[in-house]
C-alpha positions as a Markdown table, in Angstrom:
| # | Residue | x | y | z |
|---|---|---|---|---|
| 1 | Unk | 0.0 | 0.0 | 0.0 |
| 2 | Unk | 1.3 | 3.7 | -0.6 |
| 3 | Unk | 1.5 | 5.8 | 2.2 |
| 4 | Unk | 0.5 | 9.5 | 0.7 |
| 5 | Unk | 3.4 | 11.6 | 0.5 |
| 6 | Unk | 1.9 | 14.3 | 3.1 |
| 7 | Unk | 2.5 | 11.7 | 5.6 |
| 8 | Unk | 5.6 | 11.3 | 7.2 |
| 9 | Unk | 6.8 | 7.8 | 7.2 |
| 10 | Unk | 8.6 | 7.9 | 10.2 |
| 11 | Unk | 5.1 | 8.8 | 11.8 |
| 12 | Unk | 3.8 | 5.4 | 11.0 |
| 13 | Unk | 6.6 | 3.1 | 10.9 |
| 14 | Unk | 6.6 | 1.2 | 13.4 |
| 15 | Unk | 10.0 | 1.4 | 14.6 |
| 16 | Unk | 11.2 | 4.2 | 14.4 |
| 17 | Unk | 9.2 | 6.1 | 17.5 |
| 18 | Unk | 9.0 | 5.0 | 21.3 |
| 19 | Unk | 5.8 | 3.8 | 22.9 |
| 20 | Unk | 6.1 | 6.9 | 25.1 |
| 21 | Unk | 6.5 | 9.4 | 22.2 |
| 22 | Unk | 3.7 | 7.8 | 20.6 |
| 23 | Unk | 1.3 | 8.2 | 23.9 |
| 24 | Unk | 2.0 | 11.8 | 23.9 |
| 25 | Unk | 0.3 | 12.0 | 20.5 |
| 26 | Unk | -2.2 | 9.6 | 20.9 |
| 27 | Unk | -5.9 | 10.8 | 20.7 |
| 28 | Unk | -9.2 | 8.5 | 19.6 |
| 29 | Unk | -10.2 | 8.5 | 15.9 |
| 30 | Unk | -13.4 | 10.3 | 15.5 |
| 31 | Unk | -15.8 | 11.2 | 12.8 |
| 32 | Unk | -15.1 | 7.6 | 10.8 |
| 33 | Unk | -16.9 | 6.9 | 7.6 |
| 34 | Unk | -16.0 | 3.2 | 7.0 |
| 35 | Unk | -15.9 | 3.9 | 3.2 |
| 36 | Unk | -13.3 | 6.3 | 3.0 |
| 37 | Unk | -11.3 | 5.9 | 6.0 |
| 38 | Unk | -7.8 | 3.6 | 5.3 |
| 39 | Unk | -6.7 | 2.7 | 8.8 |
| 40 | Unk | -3.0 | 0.8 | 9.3 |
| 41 | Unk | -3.0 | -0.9 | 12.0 |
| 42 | Unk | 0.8 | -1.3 | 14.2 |
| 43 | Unk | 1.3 | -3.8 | 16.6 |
| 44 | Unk | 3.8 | -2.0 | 19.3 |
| 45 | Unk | 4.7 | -3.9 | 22.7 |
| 46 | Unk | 1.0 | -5.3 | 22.2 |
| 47 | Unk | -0.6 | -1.7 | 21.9 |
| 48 | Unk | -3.1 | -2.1 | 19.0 |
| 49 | Unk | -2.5 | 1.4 | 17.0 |
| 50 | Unk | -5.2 | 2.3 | 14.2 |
| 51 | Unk | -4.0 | 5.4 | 12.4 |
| 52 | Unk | -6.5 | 7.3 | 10.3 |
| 53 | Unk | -4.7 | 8.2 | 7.1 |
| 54 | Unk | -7.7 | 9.9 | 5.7 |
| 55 | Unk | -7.6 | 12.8 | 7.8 |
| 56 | Unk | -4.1 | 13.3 | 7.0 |
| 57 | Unk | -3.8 | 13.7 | 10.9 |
| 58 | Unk | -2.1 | 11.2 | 13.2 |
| 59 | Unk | -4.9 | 9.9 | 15.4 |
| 60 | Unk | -4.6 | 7.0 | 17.4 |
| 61 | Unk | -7.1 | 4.6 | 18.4 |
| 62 | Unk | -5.0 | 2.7 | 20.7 |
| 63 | Unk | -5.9 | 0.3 | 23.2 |
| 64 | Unk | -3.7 | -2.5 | 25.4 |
| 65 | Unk | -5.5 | -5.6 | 24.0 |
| 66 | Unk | -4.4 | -8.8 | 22.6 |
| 67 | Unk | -3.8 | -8.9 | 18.6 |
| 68 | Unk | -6.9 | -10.8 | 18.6 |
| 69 | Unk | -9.5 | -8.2 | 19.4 |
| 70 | Unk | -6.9 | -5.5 | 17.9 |
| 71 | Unk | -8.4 | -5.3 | 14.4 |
| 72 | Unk | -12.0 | -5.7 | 16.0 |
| 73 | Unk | -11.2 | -2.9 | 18.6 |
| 74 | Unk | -10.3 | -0.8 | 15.3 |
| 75 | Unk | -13.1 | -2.0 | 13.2 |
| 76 | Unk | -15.5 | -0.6 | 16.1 |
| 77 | Unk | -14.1 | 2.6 | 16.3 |
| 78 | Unk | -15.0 | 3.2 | 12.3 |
| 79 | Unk | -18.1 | 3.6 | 13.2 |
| 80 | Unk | -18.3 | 5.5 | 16.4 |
């Protein structure tokens, strides 16, 4: 998939950031429309973070869950 060049990659890759600096940025997603929101979902020392590329603004849905209910937990908040 092609990340849009407005976003910067180091944002979103997921090695290249702490688990702390990531918490300071992290807010919920809001105002999802399933059909035109592209979430990537990270796996970071079991934090499930969505990212919502569509508003072209880094906010996190993040939750300390299992990678079971991660893409559920993410799924849900498209439609919040």
């Amino acid at each position: 998939m092609i990340l849009d060049d407005k976003i910067n990659k180091k944002d979103i890759a997921p090695f290249t950031f702490s688990l702390t600096d990531l918490t300071a940025i992290m807010t919920f997603i809001h105002k999802c429309v399933h059909e035109y929101v592209i979430i990537f979902v990270l796996y970071i020392d079991m934090y499930c973070v969505c990212i919502d590329i569509f508003l072209q603004e880094l906010e996190a849905y993040c939750m300390h869950v299992t990678t079971d209910h991660c893409f559920y937990a993410c799924e849900s908040a498209m439609y919040m």
